[in-house]
N, C-alpha and C positions, 0 to 999 in steps of 0.2 A: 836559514833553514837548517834545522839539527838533522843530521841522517839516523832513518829508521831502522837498517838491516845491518844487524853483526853477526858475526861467525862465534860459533860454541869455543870459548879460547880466548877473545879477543876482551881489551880492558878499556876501560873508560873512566878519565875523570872529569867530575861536573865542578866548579870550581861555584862557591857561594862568599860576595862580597857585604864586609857592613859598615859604618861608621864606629870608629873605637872612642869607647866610653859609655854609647847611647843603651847597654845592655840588652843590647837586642843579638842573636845568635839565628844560625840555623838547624834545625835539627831534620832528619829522614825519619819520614810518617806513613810512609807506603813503600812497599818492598813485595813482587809478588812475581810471582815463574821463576825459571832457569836464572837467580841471579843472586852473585851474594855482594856484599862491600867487603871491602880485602881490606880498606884502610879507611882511615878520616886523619887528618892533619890539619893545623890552627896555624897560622902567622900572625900574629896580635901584631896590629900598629906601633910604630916607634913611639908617637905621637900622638897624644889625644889630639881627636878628631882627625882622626887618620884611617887608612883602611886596613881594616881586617879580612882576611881571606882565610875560607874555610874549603877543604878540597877531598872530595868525597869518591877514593877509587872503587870501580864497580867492577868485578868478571863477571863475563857470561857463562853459563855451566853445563845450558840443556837448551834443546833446540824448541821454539815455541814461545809465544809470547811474552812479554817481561814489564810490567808497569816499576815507577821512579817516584816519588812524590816528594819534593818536601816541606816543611813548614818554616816562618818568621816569627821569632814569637821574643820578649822578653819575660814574659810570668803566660801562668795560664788564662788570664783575662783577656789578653792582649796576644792572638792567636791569628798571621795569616800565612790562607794555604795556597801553596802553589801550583797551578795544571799540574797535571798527573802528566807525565814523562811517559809515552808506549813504545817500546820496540819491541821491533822480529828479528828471533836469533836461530838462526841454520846453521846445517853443517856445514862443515868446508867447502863439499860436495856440489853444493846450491847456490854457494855465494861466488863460485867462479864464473867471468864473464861469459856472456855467450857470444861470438862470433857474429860482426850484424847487428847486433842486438843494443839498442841505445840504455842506458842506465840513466837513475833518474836523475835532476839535478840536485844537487848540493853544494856545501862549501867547498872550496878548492886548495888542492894536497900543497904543498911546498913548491913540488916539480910546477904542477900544474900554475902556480901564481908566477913562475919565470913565464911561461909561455906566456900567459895574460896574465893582465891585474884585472880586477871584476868581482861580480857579485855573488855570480851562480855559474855553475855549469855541469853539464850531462856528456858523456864520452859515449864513443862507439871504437869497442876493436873491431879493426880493418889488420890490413898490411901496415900498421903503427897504428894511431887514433886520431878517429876523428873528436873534436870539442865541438859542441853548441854553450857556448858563454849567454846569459843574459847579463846584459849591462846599463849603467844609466849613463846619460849622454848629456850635450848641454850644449846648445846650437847657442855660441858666441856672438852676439847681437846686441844693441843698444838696453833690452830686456830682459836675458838672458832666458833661451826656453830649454825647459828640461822635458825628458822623455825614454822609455826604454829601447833598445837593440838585441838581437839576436844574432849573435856571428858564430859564424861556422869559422872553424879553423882545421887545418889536418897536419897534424905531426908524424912522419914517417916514422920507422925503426931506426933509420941513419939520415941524416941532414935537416936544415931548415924549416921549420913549419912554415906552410904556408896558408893565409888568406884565401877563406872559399868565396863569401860573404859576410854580408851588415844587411841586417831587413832590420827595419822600424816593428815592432811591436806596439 
């Protein structure tokens, strides 16, 4: 899950990967609200048939909606496009937690993958934070069965986090 909501300020880069040689590239074909690209950077493969990486930095500029698009293409015959990228950019003001208040899931920060390793997860400030993690599980058996979880976890301001629960989803 990509996260939808950035603050007017805050930067973004989308990183687009290709096979080197095959001439095929990517370009930005939609650009639209509060947004500009600050950069594009190439790392061509050592190696034919190697990967290329192409890295696309974006800032946000104005509070309001913001579409991303972009295109695979090597000639203009040979032209594919990719979902249109949306996000909502606030001020400061609106992007600070609320108290109580659960935010939604997403990928998880640095901090948060020491706490858990996992898929997803949604916080709540408290007196530190609370995590609800969804995760994929895998009941060790002759057949092995796979399945989601939901865990809650709470990490204080100072010491140990602790284990609330594990509910099956």
């Amino acid at each position: 899950m990509i996260e939808k909501v950035f603050k007017v300020g805050d930067t973004i880069t989308i990183k687009r990967t290709s096979q080197a040689g095959t001439g095929y590239r990517y370009a930005l074909v939609r650009l639209t609200g509060g947004v500009a690209l600050v950069e594009e950077l190439s790392e061509d493969a050592d190696t034919p048939g190697g990967t290329s990486v192409q890295s696309f930095i974006f800032r946000f500029l104005q509070p309001g909606q913001v579409e991303i698009q972009f295109a695979y293409y090597r000639d203009s015959e040979e032209v594919l496009y990719e979902d249109v990228f949306s996000y909502e950019v606030v001020t400061s003001e609106k992007a600070n937690p609320i108290i109580g208040g659960w935010g939604e899931f997403k990928p998880l920060t640095d901090q948060e993958k020491e706490i858990f390793r996992t898929l997803l997860v949604a916080k709540q400030l408290a007196s530190g934070y609370n995590y609800r993690f969804i995760c994929m599980t895998e009941l060790l058996i002759r057949e092995p069965k796979y399945g989601f979880a939901k865990v809650t976890i709470y990490a204080p301001l100072r010491g140990e986090p602790i284990l609330e629960s594990i509910i099956e989803c």
